[in-house]
C-alpha positions in Angstrom: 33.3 -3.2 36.8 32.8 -6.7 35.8 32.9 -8.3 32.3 29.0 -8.9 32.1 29.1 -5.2 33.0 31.5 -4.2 30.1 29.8 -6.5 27.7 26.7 -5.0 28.3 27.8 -1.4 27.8 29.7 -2.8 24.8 26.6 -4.4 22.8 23.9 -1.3 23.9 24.5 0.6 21.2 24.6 -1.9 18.9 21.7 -3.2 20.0 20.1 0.4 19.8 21.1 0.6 16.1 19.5 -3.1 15.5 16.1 -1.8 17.3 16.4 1.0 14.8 16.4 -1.0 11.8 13.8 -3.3 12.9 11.5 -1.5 11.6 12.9 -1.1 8.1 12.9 -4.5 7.9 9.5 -4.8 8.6 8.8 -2.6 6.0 11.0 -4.5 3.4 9.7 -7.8 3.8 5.9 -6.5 3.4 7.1 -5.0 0.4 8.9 -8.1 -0.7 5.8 -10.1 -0.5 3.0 -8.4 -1.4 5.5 -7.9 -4.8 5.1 -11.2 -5.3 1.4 -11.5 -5.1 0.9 -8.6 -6.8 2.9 -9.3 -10.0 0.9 -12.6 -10.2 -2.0 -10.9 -10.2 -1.7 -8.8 -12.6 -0.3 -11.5 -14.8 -3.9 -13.5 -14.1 -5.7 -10.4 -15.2 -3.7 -9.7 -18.0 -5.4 -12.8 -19.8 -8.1 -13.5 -18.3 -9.2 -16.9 -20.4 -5.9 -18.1 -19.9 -6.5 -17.6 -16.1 -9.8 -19.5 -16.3 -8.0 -22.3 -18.4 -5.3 -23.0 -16.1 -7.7 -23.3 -13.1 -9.6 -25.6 -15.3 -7.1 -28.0 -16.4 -3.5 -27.1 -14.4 -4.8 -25.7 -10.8 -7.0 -27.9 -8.5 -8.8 -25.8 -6.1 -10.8 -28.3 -4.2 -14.6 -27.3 -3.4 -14.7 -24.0 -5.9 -15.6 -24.1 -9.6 -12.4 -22.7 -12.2 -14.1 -19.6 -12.8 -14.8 -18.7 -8.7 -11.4 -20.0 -8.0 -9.7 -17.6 -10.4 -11.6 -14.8 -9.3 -11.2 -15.4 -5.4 -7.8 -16.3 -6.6 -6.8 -12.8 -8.3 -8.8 -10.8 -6.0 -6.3 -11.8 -3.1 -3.5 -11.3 -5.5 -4.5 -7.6 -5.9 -6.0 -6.8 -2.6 -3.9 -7.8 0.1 -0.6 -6.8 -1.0 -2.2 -3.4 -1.5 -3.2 -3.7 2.5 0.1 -5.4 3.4 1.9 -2.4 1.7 0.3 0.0 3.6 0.0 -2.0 6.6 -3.4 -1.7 7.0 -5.1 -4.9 8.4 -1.6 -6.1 7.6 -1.5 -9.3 10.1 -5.0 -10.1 8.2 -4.0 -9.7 5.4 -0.8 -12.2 6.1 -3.2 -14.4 7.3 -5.0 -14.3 4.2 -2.1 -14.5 2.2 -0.5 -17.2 3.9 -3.5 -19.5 3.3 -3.5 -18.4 -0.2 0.0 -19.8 -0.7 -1.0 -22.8 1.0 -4.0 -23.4 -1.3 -1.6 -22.4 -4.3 0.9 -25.6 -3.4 -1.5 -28.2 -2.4 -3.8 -27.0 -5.8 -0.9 -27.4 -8.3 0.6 -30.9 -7.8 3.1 -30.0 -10.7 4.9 -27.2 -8.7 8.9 -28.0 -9.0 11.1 -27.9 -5.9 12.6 -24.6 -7.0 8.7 -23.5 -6.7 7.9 -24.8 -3.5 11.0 -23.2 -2.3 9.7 -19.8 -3.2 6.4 -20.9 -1.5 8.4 -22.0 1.8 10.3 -18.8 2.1 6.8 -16.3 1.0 4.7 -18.3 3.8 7.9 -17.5 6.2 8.2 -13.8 5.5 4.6 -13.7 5.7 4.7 -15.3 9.4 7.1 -12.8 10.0 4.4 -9.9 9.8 1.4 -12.6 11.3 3.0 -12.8 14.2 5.2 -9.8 14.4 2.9 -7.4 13.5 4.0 -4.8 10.4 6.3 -2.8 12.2 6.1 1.4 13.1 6.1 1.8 8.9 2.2 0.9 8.8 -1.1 2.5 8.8 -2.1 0.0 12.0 1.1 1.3 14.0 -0.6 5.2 13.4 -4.3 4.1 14.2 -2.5 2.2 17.7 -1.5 5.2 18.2 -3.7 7.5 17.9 -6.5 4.9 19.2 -4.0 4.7 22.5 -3.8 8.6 22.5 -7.3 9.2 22.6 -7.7 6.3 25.8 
């Protein structure tokens, strides 16, 4: 037996045991996220003319009035981590959330460095599920399933 051979007999199981957790991780980084999102929601909705101020005077959401902007603002919040939690329309709702975090920097031109460093690393975890999908923890893994199943 050659060394490729006994290197690759070596790493299978350890590779088995990473595919394992794949999925786990999946699972962690949609929860991460949508944590994120959803905490700030419920911070917008927890004073709601404070919300409206700051997209009046602090936020500057190009093309939308303070008052849409909150609303389409804290309605994203509180949606699509609920979706991305459950993995239900999850790469949408990345996608949706992604752009939402791009909006979020380029409307607040006081954002700090340690802020857009949180923004960096949420628009990367949120790639992760974009183009990864959300893993075999999610609603849309069951639905492929049965949907294949029944083809």
């Amino acid at each position: 037996m050659g060394m490729t051979q006994s290197l690759a007999r070596a790493a299978k199981p350890v590779v088995g045991t990473l595919n394992c957790l794949a999925p786990v991780l999946d699972l962690g980084i949609r929860l991460w996220v949508a944590n994120v999102f959803w905490k700030s929601g419920l911070t917008k909705i927890a004073s709601w003319d404070s919300t409206v101020t700051l997209f009046t005077h602090e936020y500057q959401v190009p093309l939308l009035s303070p008052e849409v902007a909150a609303l389409l603002a804290t309605g994203s919040e509180l949606a699509f981590p609920v979706l991305l939690v459950l993995g239900l329309g999850a790469r949408l709702s990345a996608a949706a959330l992604f752009v939402f975090n791009i909006v979020a920097v380029i409307s607040y031109p006081e954002l700090n460095e340690v802020g857009l460093k949180d923004h960096v690393y949420w628009g990367i975890l949120l790639l992760v599920t974009l183009l990864h999908g959300p893993g075999k923890f999610s609603l849309d893994h069951l639905i492929g399933r049965r949907w294949a199943d029944k083809g």
